[in-house]
C-alpha positions as CSV (number, residue, x, y, z in Angstrom):
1,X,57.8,132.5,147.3
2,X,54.2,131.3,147.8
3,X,53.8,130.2,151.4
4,X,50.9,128.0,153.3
5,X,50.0,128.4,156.7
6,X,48.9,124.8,156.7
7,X,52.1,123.2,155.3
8,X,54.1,121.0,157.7
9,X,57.8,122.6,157.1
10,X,59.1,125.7,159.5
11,X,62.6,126.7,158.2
12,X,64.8,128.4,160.6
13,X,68.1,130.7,159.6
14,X,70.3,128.4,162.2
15,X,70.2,125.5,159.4
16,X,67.4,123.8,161.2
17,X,64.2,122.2,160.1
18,X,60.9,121.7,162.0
19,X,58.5,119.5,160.7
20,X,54.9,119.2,162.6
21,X,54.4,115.7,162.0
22,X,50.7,116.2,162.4
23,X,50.5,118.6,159.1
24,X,48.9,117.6,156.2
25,X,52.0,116.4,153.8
26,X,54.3,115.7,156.5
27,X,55.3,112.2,154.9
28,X,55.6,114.0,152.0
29,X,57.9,116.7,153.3
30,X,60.1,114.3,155.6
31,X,61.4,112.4,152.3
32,X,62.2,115.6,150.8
33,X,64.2,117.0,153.0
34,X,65.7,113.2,153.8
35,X,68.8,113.3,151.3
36,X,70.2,117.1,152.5
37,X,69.2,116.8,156.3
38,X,69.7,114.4,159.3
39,X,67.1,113.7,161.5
40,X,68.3,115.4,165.1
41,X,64.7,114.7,167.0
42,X,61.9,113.2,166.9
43,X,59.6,113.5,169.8
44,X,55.7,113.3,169.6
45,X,54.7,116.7,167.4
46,X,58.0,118.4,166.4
47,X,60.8,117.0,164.5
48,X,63.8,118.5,163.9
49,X,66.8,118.3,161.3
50,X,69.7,120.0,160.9
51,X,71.1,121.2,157.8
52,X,75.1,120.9,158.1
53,X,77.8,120.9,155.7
54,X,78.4,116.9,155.9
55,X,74.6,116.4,155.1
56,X,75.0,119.1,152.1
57,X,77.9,117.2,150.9
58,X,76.3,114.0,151.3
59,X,73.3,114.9,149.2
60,X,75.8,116.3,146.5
61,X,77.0,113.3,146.7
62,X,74.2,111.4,145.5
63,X,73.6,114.0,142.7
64,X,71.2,116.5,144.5
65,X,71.3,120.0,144.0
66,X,70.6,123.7,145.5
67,X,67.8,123.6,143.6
68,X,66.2,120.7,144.3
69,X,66.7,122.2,148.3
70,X,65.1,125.4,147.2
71,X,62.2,123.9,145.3
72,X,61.8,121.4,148.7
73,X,61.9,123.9,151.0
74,X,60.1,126.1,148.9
75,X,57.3,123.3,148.4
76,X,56.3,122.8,151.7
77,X,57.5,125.5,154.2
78,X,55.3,127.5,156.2
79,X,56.3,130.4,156.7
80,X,58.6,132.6,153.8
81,X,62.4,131.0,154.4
82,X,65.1,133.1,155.4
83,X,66.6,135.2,153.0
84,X,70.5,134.3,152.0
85,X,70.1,130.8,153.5
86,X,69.5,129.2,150.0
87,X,72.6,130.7,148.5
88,X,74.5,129.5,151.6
89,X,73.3,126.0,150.7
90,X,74.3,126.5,147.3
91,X,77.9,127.7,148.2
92,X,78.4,124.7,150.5
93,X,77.2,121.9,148.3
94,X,79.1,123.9,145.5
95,X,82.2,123.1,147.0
96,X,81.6,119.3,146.2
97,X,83.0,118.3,142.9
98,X,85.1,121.5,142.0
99,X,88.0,118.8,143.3
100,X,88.1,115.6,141.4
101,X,90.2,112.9,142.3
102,X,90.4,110.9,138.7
103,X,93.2,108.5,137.3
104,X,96.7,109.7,136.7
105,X,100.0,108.1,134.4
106,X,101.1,104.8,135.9
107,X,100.0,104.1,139.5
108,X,99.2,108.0,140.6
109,X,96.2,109.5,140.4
110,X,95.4,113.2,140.0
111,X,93.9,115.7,142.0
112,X,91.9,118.0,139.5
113,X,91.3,121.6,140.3
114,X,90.0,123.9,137.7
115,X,89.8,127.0,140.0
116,X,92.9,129.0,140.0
117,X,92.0,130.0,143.7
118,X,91.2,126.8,144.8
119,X,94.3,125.4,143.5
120,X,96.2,127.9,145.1
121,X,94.8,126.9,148.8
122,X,95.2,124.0,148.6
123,X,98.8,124.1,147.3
124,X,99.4,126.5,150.4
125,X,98.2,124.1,153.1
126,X,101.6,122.5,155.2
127,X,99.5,119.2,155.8
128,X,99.7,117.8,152.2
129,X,102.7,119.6,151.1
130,X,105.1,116.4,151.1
131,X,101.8,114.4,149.4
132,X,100.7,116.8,146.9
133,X,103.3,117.9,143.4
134,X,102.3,120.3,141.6
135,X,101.3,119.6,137.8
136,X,98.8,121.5,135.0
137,X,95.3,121.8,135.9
138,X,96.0,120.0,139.9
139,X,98.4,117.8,141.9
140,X,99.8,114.5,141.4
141,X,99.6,112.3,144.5
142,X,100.9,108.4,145.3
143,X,98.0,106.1,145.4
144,X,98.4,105.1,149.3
145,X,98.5,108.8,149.9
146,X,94.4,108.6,148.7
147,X,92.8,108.5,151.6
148,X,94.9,110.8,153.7
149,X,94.5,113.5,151.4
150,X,90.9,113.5,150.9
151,X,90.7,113.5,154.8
152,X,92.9,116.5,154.9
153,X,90.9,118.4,152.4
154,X,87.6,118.4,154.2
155,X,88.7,119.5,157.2
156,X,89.5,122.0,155.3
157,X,86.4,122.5,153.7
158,X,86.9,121.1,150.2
159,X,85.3,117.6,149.9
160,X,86.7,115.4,147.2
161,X,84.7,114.1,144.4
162,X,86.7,110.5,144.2
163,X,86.1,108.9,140.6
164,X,89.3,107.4,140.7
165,X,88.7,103.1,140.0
166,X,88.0,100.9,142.8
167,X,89.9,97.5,142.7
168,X,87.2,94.7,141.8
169,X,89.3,91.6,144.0
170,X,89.2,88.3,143.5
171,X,86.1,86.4,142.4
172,X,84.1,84.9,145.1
173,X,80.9,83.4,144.3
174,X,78.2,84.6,147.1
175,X,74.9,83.4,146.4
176,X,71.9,84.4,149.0
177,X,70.0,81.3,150.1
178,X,66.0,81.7,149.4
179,X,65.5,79.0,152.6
180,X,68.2,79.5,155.6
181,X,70.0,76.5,156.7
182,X,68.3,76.8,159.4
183,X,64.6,75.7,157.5
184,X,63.1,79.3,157.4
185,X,62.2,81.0,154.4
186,X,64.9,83.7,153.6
187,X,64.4,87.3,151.7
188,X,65.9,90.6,152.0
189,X,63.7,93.5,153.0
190,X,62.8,96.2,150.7
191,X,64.6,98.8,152.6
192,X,67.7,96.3,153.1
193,X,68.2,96.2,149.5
194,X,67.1,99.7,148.7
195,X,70.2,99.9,151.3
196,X,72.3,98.1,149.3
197,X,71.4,99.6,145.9
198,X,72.5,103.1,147.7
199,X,76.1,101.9,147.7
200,X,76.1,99.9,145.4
201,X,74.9,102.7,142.7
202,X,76.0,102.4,139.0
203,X,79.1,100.0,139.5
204,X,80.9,103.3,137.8
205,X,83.0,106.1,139.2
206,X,82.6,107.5,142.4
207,X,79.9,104.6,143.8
208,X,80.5,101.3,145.0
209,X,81.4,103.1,148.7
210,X,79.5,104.6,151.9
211,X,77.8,104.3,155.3
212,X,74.1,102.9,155.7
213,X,72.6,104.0,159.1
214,X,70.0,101.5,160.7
215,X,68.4,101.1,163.6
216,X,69.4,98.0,165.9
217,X,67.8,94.8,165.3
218,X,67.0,95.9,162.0
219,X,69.3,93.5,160.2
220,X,72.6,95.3,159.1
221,X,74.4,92.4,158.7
222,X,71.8,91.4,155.5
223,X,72.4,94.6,154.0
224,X,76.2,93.5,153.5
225,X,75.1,90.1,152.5
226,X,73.1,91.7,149.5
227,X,76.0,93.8,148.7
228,X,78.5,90.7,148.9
229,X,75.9,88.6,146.1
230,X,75.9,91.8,143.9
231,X,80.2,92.2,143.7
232,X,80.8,88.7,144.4
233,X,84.5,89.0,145.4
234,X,86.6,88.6,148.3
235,X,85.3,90.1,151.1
236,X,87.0,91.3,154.7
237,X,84.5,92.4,157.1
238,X,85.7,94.4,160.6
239,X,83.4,93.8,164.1
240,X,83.6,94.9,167.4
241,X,84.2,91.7,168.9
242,X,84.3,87.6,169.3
243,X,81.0,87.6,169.2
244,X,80.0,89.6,166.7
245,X,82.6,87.4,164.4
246,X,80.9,84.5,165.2
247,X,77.6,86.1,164.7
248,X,78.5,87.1,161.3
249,X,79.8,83.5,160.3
250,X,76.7,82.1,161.9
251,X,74.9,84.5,159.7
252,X,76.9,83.8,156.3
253,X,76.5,79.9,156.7
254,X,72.8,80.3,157.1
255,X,71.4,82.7,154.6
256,X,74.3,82.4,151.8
257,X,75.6,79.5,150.3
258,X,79.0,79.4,151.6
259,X,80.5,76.7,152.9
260,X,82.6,76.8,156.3
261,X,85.9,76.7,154.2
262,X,85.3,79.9,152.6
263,X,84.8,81.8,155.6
264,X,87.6,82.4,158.4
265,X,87.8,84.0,162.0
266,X,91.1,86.3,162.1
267,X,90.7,86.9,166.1
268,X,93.1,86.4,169.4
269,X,91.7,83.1,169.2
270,X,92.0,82.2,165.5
271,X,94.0,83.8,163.1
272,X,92.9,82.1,160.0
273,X,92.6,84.1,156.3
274,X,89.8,82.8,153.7
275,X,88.0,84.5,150.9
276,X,85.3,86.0,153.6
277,X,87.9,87.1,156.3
278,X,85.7,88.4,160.2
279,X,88.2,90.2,162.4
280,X,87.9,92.5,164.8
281,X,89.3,95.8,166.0
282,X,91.1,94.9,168.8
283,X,93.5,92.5,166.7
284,X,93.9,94.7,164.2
285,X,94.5,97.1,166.5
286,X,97.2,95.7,168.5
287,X,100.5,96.3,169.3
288,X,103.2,94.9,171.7
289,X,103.6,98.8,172.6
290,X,103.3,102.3,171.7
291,X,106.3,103.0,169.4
292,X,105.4,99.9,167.7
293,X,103.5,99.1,163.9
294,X,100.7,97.2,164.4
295,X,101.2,93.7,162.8
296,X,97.9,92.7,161.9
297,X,97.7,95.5,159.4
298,X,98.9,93.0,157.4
299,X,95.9,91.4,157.1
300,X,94.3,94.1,154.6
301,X,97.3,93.0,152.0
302,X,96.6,89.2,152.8
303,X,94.3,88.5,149.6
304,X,93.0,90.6,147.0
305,X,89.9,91.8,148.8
306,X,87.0,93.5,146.3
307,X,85.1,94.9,149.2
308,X,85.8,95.8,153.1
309,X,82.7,95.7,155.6
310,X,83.3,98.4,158.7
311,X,80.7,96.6,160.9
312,X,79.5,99.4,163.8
313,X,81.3,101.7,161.7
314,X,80.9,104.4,164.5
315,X,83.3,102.8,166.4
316,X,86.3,102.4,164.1
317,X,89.3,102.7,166.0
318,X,91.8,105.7,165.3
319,X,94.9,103.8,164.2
320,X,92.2,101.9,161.6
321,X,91.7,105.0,159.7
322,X,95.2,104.9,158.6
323,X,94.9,101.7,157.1
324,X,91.3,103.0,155.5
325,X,93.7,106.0,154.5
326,X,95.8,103.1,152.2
327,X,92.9,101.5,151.0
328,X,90.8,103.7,149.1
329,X,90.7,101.5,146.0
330,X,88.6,98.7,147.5
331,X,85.0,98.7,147.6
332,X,84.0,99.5,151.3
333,X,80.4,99.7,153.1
334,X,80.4,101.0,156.8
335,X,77.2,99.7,158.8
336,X,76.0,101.4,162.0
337,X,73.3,102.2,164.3
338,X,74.3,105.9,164.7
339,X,77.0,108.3,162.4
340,X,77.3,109.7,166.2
341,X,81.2,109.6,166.8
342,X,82.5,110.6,170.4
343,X,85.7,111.8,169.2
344,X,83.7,113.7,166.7
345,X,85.5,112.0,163.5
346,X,82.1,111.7,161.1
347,X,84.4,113.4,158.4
348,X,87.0,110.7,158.7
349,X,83.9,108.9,158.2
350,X,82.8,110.5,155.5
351,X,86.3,110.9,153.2
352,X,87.5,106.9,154.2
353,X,84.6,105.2,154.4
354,X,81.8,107.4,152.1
355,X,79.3,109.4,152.6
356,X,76.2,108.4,153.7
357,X,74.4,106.7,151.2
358,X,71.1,105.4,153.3
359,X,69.3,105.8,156.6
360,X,65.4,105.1,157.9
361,X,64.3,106.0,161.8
362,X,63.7,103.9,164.2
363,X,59.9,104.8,164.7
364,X,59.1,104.3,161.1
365,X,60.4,100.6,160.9
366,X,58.8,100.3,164.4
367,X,55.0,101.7,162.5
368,X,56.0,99.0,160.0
369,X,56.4,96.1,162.3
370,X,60.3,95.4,161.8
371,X,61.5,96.1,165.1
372,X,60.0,96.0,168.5
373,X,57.7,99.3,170.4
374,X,60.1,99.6,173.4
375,X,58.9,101.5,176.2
376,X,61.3,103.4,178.2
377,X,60.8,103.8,182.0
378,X,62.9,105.3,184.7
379,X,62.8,104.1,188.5
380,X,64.2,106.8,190.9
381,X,64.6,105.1,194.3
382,X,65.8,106.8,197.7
383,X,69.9,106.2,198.9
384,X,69.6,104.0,202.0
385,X,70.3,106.3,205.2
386,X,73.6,105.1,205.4
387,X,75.0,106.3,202.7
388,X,73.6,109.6,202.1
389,X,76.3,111.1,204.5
390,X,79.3,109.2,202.8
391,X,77.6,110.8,199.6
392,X,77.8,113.8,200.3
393,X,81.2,114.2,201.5
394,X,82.6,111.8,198.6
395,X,84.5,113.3,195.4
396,X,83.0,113.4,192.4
397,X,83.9,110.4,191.0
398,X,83.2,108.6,194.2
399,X,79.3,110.2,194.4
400,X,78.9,108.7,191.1
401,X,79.8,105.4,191.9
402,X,77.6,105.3,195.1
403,X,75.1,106.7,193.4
404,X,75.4,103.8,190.7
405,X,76.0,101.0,193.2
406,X,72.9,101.8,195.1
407,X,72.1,98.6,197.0
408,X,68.2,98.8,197.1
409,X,68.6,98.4,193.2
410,X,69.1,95.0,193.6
411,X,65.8,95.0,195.0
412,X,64.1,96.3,192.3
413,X,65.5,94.2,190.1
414,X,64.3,90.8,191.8
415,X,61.1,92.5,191.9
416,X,61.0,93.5,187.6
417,X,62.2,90.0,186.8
418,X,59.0,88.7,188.8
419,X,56.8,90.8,187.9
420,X,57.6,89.9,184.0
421,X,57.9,86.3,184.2
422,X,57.1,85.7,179.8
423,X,60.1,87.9,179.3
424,X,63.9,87.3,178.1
425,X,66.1,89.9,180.1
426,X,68.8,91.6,180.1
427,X,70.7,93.0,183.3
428,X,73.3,95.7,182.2
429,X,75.6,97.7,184.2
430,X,78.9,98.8,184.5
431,X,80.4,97.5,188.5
432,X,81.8,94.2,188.7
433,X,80.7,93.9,192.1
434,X,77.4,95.1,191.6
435,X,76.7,92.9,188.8
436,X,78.0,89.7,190.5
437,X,75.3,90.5,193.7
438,X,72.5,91.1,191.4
439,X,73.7,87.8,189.1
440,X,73.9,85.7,192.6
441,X,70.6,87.0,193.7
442,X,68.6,86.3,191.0
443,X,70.3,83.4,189.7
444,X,71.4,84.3,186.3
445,X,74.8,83.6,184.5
446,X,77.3,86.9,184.1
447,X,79.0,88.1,181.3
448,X,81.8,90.5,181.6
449,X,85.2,91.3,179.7
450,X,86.4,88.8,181.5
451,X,84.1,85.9,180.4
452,X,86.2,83.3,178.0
453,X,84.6,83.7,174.7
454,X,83.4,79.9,174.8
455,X,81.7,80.2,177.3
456,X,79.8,83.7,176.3
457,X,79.4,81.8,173.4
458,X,77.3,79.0,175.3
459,X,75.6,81.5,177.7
460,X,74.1,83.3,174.6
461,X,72.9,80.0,172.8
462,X,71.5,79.1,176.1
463,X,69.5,82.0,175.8
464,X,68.9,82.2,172.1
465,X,66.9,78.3,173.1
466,X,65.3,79.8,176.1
467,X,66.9,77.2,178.3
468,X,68.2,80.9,180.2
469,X,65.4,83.5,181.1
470,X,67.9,86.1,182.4
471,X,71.7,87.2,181.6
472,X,73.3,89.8,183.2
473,X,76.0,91.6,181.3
474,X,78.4,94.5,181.5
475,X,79.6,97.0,179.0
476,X,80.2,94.5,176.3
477,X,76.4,94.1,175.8
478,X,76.7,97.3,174.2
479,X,77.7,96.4,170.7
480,X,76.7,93.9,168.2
481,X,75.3,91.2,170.3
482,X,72.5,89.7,168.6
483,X,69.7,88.0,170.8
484,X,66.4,88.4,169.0
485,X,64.2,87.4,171.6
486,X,65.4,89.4,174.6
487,X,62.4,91.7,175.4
488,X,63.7,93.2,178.3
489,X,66.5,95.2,179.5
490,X,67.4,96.1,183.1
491,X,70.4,99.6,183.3
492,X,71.7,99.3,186.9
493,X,74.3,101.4,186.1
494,X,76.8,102.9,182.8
495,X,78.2,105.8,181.3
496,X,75.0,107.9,181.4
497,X,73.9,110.4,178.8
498,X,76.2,108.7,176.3
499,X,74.1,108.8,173.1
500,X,76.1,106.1,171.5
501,X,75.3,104.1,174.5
502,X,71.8,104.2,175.1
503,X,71.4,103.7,171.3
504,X,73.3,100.6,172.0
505,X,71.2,99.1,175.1
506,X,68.0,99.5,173.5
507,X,69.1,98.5,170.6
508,X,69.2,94.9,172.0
509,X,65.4,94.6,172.6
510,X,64.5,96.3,169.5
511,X,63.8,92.9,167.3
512,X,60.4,92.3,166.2
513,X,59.0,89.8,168.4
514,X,55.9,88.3,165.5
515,X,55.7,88.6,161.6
516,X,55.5,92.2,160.4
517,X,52.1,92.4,159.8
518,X,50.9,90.8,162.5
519,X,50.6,92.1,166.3
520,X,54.0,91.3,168.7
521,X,52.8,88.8,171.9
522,X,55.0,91.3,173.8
523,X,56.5,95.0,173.2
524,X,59.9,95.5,174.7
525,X,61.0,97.4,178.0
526,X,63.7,99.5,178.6
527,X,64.1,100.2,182.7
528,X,66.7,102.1,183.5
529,X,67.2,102.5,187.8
530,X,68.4,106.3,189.5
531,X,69.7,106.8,192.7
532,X,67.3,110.1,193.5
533,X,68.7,113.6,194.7
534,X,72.3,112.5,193.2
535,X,74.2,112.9,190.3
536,X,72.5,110.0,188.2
537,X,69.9,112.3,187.7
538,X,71.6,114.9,185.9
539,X,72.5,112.0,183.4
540,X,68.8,110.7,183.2
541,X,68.1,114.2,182.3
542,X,70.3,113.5,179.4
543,X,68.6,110.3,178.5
544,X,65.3,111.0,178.8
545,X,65.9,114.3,176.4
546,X,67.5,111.6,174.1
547,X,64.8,109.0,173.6
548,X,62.2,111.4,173.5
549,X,63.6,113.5,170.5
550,X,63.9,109.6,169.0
551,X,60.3,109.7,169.7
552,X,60.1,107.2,172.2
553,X,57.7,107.3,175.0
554,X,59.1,107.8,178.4
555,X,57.9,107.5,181.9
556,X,59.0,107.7,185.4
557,X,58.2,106.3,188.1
558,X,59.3,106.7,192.0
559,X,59.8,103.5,194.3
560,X,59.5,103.1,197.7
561,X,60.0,100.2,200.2
């Protein structure tokens, strides 16, 4: 294999992938290796994918081959690759499609297997051996046991190849507006219907299913509004929260056609059904107590839904999987920020909600103007004298909390808000108690778990107008809150070194602040405030090594009184 010292690919027998961004034919290289690898880091010179079996599945998936790797890694490496790591490619995306999962007589479908071998593993695995019956050339299997067997055969290894039809539900007529309600001009982006396309694919066997990764503030929610004009059926779309239901419903009334009647909140508040159905996880996820079914399972039999939305698909409960498990013959799109799972679930991911069928990094919608440069800076401050004694004597839990509720951090934060008087900010943290100080001080509503939703719901308009400067907000600014214009966000405190977290929190000042195009009046801030010489710093650690392989630029910065 020909080899140029100049070209911009290193490959690496671990499965990983180092592209010098400064190389000639870097762009070039990056969307080759796109559909079989995921992006891992992406600080200033070095980027770095990894090849895993989930991203070799995914790009069998959408038709690649272990050729098409070869010829990619063959095209632009540096240095000669590895010998044996092509065929181990080969065998791994090989696996995808020798099981088929294609109609069967009356309401069953069939599991195909042509291997003898194959056949004869997966007939011997205990898991599916009340779900699977044993017939010519595969298995016969109920259709509500779809979804669980598919999950069961790739932890095993074997990824299913599902052809089998996909309900098309009940006709709903979703037009896209080309003006909002609200009086601005309305279009999708290229890349959100390039998103959309992804899923959508031929309308024939095995598409019409997956997961679209996007950054925050890069409008997911407009992705499923494309897909719901293109199927134009009954939808049901899942959220993290209140707000995030009536974010979507804000969002369908002004850039579709729909009219309030068609569209229904199915929350602890409101429990209403409609062709275009929000809910959220927690009520679906409810139950009077353990040993009990969860009664608002019932709302994924309510109407003949053509399409389900997993909104912040990352987060999907555990008990919602089993209800994804039953529904494998409905069109389904999973939206998220990050495929990062803490319980490490992508492959429930991947065999109940699809494969990944689209994804873009944050820096190059940032070089294109659709979201916001953030810079990321960290203040490390001194404990007060007091407390460095209690410190070190407390428990480990306890030093974190001190660490966290560090009182000169209030200080700081008077000071920041000052100091950037143009800006709309957020103040997140994790302590009640903290969080009320530092909302009293400055004089800025708080939002907590607590909050009725009515009145988070009025705080946030307040701030959407710019009648509020300043919120400050626990955990449940984390996910799917959508205020464009904040600039600014404050950490005081949180679960640090959680990826899925800090993908979260910058997330919400990553919205383009001027036309694409055109230069932003302000680029975003991300301070995040460390208790020096404690524990907190061991999780900066974390965070910094975090944003910088996201290639964001990070600073610190020491403060003293």
């Amino acid at each position: 294999m020909a080899v140029d010292p100049a070209n911009p690919l290193i490959v690496q027998s671990d499965r990983t992938l180092l592209l010098d961004v400064h190389a000639p034919r870097a762009e070039e290289a990056r969307a080759a290796i796109l559909p079989f690898a995921e992006l891992e880091k992406s600080p200033e010179h070095i980027h770095t994918y990894g090849i895993t079996p989930l991203s070799l599945w995914n790009a069998a998936s959408a038709g690649f081959t272990g050729e098409y790797i070869a010829g990619a890694l063959g095209d632009y490496t540096r240095f000669p690759v590895p010998p044996g790591i092509l065929d181990g490619f080969a065998d791994t995306m090989a696996r995808y499609g020798k099981i088929r999962l294609v109609p069967g007589r009356g309401d069953d479908l069939f599991l195909a297997v042509k291997d003898e071998a194959i056949r004869a593993e997966i007939g011997a695995l205990k898991s599916l051996s009340k779900l699977l019956v044993k017939a010519q050339g595969g298995f016969t299997l109920r259709l509500v046991d779809r979804g669980t067997v598919k999950r069961e055969l790739i932890r095993g290894g074997w990824p299913v190849k599902d052809e089998a039809p996909l309900a098309k539900g009940e006709d709903l007529d979703v037009v896209l507006r080309k003006q909002s309600a609200s009086g601005r001009p309305f279009a999708p982006r290229d890349y959100q219907i390039e998103a959309a396309r992804a899923v959508y694919g031929s309308g024939g066997p095995g598409t019409g299913y997956g997961v679209v990764a996007l950054p925050c503030g890069s409008g997911k929610t407009v992705v499923g509004m494309v897909l719901m004009s293109w199927l134009k059926t009954n939808t049901l779309i899942l959220t993290t929260n209140v707000a995030a239901v009536h974010q979507w419903i804000e969002e369908l009334l002004d850039k579709t056609e729909l009219d309030s009647g068609q569209i229904a909140e199915y929350t602890g508040d409101s429990k209403a059904v409609a062709p275009v159905t929000i809910a959220t996880y927690q009520i679906i996820t409810w139950r009077p107590d353990k040993k009990s079914d969860f009664p608002h399972f019932r709302l994924f039999h309510e109407r003949h839904w053509g399409l389900i939305i997993y909104d912040e698909v990352h987060l999907l409960p555990a008990p919602v999987f089993r209800v994804t498990a039953e529904l494998q013959a409905v069109r389904r799109l999973g939206l998220t920020a990050t495929l990062i799972r803490e319980d490490g679930a992508e492959d429930a991911v991947f065999s109940l909600v699809g494969p990944k069928r689209y994804d873009v990094p944050w820096k190059e919608l940032e070089g294109k103007g659709w979201i916001a440069e953030a810079f990321c800076t960290e203040i490390r401050l001194d404990l007060p004298e007091e407390q460095r004694i209690p410190y070190a004597v407390a428990g480990k839990r306890e030093k974190y909390r001190i660490a966290s509720e560090n009182p000169r951090k209030e200080e700081i934060v008077r000071q920041l808000v000052e100091n950037h008087g143009e800006d709309q900010i957020l103040v997140i943290g994790q302590y009640l108690s903290q969080l009320e100080s530092i909302a009293k001080l400055i004089g800025a509503p708080l939002i907590t778990g607590k909050t009725p939703n009515a009145e988070r719901e009025r705080i946030y308009n307040a701030f959407k107008r710019k009648e509020v400067r300043i919120i400050v907000v626990s955990r449940v600014a984390n996910f799917a809150i959508d205020l464009p214009d904040a600039s600014m966000a404050v950490q005081v405190s949180g679960s640090f070194g959680s990826r899925q977290e800090e993908t979260q929190r910058l997330g919400r000042i990553l919205r383009p602040k001027a036309p694409p195009g055109k230069t932003a009046a302000r680029s975003s801030w991300f301070f995040t405030l460390v208790s020096r010489y404690t524990v907190e710093e061991k999780f900066a650690a974390n965070r910094q090594k975090f944003l910088a392989e996201q290639g964001y630029k990070y600073s610190i910065q020491h403060w003293t009184e």
